[in-house]
N, C-alpha and C positions, 0 to 999 in steps of 0.2 A: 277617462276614456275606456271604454267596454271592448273587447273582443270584437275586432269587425267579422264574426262568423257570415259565413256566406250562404246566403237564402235563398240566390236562384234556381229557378228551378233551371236545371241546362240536362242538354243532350248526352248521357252517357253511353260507353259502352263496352260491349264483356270480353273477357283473352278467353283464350284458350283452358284458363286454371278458373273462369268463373268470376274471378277479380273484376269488378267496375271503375271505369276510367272516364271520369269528366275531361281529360286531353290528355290527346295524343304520348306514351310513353315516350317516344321517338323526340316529342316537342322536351318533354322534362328533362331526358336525357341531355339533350341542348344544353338547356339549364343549370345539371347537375356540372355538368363538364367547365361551363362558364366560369360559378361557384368555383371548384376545386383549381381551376387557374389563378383564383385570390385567394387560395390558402396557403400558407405554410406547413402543414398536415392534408395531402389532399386524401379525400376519402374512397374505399375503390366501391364501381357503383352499380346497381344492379335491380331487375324487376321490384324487387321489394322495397328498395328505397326508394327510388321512382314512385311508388304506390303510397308514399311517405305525405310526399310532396303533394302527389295527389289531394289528399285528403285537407290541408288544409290553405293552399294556392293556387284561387281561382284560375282558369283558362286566362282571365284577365290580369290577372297579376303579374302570371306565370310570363307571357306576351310583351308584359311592359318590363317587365327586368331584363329581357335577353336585349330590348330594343334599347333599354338601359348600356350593357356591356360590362365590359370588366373598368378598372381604377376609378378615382376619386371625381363626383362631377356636385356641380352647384346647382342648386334649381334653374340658374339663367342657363347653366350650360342643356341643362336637360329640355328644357323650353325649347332649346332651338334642333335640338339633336330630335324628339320625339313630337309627332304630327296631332299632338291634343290640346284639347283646350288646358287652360294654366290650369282652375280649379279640378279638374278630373286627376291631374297630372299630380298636383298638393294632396288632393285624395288619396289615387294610390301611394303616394311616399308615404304620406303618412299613417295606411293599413299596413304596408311591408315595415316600416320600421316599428310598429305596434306588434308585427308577429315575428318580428328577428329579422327574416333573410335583407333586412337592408340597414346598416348601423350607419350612424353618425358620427364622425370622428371629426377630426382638424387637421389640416395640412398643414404644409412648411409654413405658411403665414400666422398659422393660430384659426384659418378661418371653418368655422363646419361646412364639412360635405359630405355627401353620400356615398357608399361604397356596397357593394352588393358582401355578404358576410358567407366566411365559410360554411360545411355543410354541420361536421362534426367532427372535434370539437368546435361551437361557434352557432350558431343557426338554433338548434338543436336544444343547446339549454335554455338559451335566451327565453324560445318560446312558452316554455313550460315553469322558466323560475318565477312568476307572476304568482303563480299557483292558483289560477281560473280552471274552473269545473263545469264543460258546457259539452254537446255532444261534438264538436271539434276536437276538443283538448283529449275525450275521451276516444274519438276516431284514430286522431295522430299516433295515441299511447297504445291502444290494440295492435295499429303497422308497427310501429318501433319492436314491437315485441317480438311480432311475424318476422322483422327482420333479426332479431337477435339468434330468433330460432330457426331461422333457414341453412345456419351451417351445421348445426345439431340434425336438423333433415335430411341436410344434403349426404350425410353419411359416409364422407370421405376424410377421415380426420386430416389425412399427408397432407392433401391439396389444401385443409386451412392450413394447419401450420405452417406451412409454407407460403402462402401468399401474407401470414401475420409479419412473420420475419420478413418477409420485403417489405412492409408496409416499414417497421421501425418502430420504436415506441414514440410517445408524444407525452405521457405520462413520466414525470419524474416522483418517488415516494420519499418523501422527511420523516427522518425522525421526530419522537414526540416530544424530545429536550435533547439539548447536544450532551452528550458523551460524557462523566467525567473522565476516561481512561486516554481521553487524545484529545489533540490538537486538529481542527479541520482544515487542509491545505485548500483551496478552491483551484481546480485545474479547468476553467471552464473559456472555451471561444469566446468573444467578445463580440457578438452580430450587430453589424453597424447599425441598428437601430434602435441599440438599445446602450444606458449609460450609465448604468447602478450593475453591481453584484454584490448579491450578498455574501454577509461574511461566513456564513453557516447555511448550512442544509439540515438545519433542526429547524422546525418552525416554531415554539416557542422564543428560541433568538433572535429569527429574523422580525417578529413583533415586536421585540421588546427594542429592538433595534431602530424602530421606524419612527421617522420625524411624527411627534405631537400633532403637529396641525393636518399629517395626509386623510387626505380622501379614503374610510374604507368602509365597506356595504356589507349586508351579509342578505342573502336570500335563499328561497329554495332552491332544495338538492333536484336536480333534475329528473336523476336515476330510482330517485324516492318518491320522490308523485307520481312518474310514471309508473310506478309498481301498483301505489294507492288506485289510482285512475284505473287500472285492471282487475282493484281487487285482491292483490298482493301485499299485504300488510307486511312491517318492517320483522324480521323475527330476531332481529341486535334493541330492536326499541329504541331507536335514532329517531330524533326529534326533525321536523322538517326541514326547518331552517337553519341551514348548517353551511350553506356554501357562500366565504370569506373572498371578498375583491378588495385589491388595492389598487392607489395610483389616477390614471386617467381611464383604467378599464372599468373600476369601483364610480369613477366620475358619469361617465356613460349610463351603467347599470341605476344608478340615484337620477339622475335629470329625464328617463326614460321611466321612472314610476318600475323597473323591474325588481329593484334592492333597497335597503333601506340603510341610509347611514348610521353607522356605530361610534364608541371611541376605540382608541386605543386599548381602552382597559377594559372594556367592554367585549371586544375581539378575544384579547389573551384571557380574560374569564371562560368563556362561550368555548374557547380550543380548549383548554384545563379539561372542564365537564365533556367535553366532546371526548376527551381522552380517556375517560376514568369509564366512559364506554364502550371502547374498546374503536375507535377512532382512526381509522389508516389514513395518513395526511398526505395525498395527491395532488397535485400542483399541475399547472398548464396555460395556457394563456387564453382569457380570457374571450377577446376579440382574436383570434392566430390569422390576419389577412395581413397581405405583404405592404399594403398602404399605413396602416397602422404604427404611427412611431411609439411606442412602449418604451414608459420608464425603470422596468424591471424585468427580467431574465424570466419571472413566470409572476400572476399577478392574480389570478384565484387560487385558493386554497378547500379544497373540494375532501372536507370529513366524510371520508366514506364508509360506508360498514360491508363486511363480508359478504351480506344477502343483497342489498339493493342495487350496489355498486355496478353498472354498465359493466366493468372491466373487471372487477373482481369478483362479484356477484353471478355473472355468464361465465367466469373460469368456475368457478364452484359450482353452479347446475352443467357442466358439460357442454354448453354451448359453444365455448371461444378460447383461446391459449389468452394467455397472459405476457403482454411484452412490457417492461418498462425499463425505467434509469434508476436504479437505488447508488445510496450514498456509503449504507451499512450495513454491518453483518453484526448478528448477534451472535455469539462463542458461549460455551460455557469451562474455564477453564480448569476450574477442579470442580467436579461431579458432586465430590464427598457435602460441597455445600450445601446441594440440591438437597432439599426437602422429601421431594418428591409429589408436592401438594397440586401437580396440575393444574394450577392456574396460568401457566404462562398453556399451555396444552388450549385451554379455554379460550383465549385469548387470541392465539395466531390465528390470521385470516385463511390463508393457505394451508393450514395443517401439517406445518415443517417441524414442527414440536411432536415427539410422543413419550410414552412412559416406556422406558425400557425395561430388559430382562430384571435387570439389578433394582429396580426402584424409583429411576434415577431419570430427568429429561435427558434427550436426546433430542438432539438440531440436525436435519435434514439439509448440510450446505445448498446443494439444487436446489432447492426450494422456498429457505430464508429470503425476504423481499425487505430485509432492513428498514423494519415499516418502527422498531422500537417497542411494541406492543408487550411484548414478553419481559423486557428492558424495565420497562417501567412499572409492571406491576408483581413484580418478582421481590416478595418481603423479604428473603434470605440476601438478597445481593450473590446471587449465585450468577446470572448472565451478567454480560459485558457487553458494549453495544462498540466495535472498532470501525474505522474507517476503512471502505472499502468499495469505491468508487466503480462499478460494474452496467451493463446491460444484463437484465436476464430474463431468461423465455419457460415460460411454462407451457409444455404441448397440454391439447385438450386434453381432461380427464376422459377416463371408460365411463360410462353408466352408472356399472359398480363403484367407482372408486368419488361420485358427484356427489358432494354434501348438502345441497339440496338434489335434492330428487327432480328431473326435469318432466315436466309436463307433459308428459308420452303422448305421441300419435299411435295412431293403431298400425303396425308395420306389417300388421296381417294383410294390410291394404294389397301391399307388393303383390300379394298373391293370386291376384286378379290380372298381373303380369303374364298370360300366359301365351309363349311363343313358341313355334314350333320351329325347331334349327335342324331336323332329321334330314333334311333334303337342302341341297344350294339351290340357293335364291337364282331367278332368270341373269342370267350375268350382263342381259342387253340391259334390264330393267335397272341392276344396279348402277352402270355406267352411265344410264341418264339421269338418275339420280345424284349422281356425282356430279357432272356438268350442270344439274341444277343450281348445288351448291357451289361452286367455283362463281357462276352467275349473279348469284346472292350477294356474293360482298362487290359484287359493282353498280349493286341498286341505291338509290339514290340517297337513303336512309341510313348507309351502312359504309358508304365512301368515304366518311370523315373515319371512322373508325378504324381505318385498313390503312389508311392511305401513305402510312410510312413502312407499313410491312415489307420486307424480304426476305421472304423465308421459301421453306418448301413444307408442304405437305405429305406424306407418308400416310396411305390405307393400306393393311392387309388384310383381306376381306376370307377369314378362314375358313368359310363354308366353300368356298371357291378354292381356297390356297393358292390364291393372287394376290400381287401388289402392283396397285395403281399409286400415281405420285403427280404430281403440278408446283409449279414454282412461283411463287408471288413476287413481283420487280414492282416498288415504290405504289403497292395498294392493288396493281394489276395481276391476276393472274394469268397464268400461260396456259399451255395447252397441256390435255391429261394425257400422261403417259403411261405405258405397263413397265412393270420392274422395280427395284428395290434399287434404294439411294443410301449411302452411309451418312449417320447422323443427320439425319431431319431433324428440323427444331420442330417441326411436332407430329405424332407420330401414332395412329390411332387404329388397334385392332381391336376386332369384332364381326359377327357376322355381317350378311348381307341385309338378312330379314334385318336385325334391329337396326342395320344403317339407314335403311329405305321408311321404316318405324320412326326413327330419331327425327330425319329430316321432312318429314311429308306429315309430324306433331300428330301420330298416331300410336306412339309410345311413349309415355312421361319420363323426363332425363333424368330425375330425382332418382324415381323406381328403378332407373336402367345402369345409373350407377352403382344404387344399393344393392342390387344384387349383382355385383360384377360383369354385367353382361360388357360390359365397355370400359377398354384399357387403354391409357392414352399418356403417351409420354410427349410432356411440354410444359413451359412456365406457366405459372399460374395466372397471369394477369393475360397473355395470350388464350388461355383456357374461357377466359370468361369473357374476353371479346363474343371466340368462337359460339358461344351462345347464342348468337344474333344469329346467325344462321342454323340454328334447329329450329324444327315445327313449319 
């Protein structure tokens, strides 16, 4: 079966940024939200990814998954829940589970049914490990990009780092062979739906460990097509297919034509060579939806290289922090071994390695992501690779400091920002303004979004040097007051012009950030609701 690429001609149309929308953002959003209600990683969601979606899930698709819903349903069930004929209905299943957003799994019986699949991890790879080359695959692969590089845009490092860290990692990084120096204790929760742990967090162990007869696939790397499909060639020279499933998620992947089954020895071969290129072995689950019973704690093994890599690859161009789970730390405990031949330098994906004053490597503990790399191709035996069971977060790089060079916009752009703040703004004009916005979030499109808020809002509007303030009770807001409140949960100064700019989308929020014009103390996930109401 081919790519059901979508040929209608349908009615589009443009935002404010010029973007083309065959449905309604407001309709995707739905969708997005639905999604991330059957994830176990949910993903946080925004214009760009929305624009994702667009590109490759017709208005009609789009339409038949929310009428879908969330948990596990059987064609009978679907038949009687959704107002189509049976063949239309087998048609779209069978385009959505052709293009990810709908997997096949088995329930408590054994028997297959459908489940709507998370965004990312989940949706996302599926679609692209196929490795078709059509102009869909190459549309999807431009937005994904759009989206990698909208925080690199956005030009607020804090606010990502900080909405990274509340996201969590989802990524856990193996070593590329267990340790001689230790013993590995597994400290790990046991999720009721899952009934194997491994004995190691090296992933050569955990292969060599797996029953003879399981299920395992290997296919393309999602984060390496997607590079290829823009024109981004690999610069580690990672082969494509590199990304290892096991279990009932590798079962999935093989009976859906996405992966191709391997042996055992075939796997631990394909990881060796993958290592000897410098290989960081990231792990995650496969299918991560909460219907999904998993016979393993993580069930793809995702060889990633420093350049391509979603998450290491955008840490290294400056686009995204880095959050995961490692296992280990590499040490070096007497120097005098060291060579000084930097190849473990070469090697680290993160750049935690350098040559010191003396001659001699040096390990940047911050930084170390106990991936093994330098472990394993260190001829002197001078590192040691210890057990060292952590989270850790790498804030975005500066510009200066991205080892790939990121893809610059022209920031001169800003400069066509030009406001004039000499004089305060009409102070009637600003206060309707305001009451516009308080309005906004009880429009019809934006009530689900609010609707558990209680908070207050804080402006100080400094051309004026006033504060106005309103309280939001369970999605409602109250009426606008003057005066200053202690601790608002969120909290936004700036002038009058740029507020009346912001809100009436005759100033771009990108621009308004990047050049400081607007200060705004609040959580980040609060931050990016607020978005719905600019412009």
């Amino acid at each position: 079966m081919k790519n059901p690429v979508d040929t209608h001609q349908q009615q589009r149309t443009v935002d404010s940024r010029g973007r083309e929308w065959r449905t309604h953002k407001d309709t995707i959003e739905e969708l997005a939200d639905l999604m991330n209600e059957q994830s176990i990683h949910p993903m946080q969601t925004s214009d760009e990814l929305f624009h994702i979606f667009d590109a490759v899930l017709s208005p009609e698709q789009i339409d038949f998954m929310l009428k879908m819903g969330g948990g596990s349903h059987s064609l009978e069930s679907l038949l009687k829940r959704i107002d189509l004929p049976k063949d239309q209905i087998k048609g779209l299943i069978d385009s959505l589970v052709y293009k990810g957003p709908i997997a096949i799994i088995k329930n408590e019986s054994g028997k297959d049914v459908y489940n709507i699949m998370s965004i990312f991890p989940g949706w996302f790879e599926l679609y692209l490990m196929r490795g078709e080359e059509n102009a869909e695959t190459k549309l999807f692969a431009e937005r994904v990009e759009e989206l990698f590089e909208a925080a690199y845009r956005f030009g607020n490092e804090e606010v990502i780092n900080e909405l990274m860290r509340d996201v969590g990692p989802h990524i856990k990084v193996l070593a590329v062979k267990k340790p001689k120096t230790t013993t590995i204790e597994v400290k790990q929760k046991v999720d009721p739906y899952e009934n194997i742990i491994f004995s190691t967090n090296s992933i050569l162990s955990i292969f060599e460990e797996l029953d003879d007869n399981e299920t395992i696939t290997v296919g393309n790397c999602f984060c390496r097509f997607e590079k290829e499909l823009i024109g981004d060639s690999c610069r580690a020279e990672m082969p494509l297919e590199t990304c290892i499933s096991i279990g009932p998620a590798a079962e999935h992947l093989q009976k859906q034509g996405i992966a191709k089954p391997i042996t055992k020895e075939e796997a631990i071969s394909r990881i060796k060579t993958f290592q000897e290129k410098g290989a960081i072995h990231q792990t995650t689950r496969t299918i991560p939806i909460k219907d999904f019973q998993t016979k393993y704690p993580f069930d793809i093994f995702c060889n990633c290289c420093w350049d391509c890599c979603g998450i290491i690859g955008n840490y290294n161009r400056g686009y995204l922090p880095y959050i995961l789970k490692s296992f280990h730390r590499a040490v070096i405990p007497d120097p005098e071994v060291c060579s000084g031949c930097s190849v473990c330098v070469e090697f680290c994906p993160v750049r935690s390695i350098t040559i010191g004053p003396s001659g001699k490597a040096e390990i940047d503990d911050k930084l170390c992501i106990g991936c093994g790399q330098c472990y394993h191709h260190c001829s002197y035996g001078a590192i040691e690779l210890r057990e060292d069971e952590r989270e850790i977060f790498l804030p975005m790089l500066d510009k200066s400091e991205a080892r790939i060079k990121p893809k610059d916009f022209d920031e001169s752009s800003d400069d066509d920002l030009e406001i004039d703040e000499s004089s305060p703004m009409d102070k009637k004009l600003v206060l309707e303004v305001l009451n516009e916005t308080r309005l906004k979030m009880m429009k019809k499109e934006n009530i689900k979004a609010f609707k558990k808020w209680n908070k207050t809002m804080l402006y100080h509007f400094t051309d004026l040097d006033e504060f106005w303030y309103f309280e939001i009770k369970g999605g409602i807001p109250g009426e606008l007051k003057e005066g200053k409140v202690e601790n608002p949960d969120i909290f936004y100064t700036l002038s009058g012009t740029v507020f009346i700019g912001l809100m009436r989308g005759e100033i771009d929020g990108f621009k308004a950030f990047r050049k400081k014009l607007v200060k705004v103390d609040a959580p980040v996930r609060d931050l990016i609701k607020l978005q719905k109401l600019i412009g």
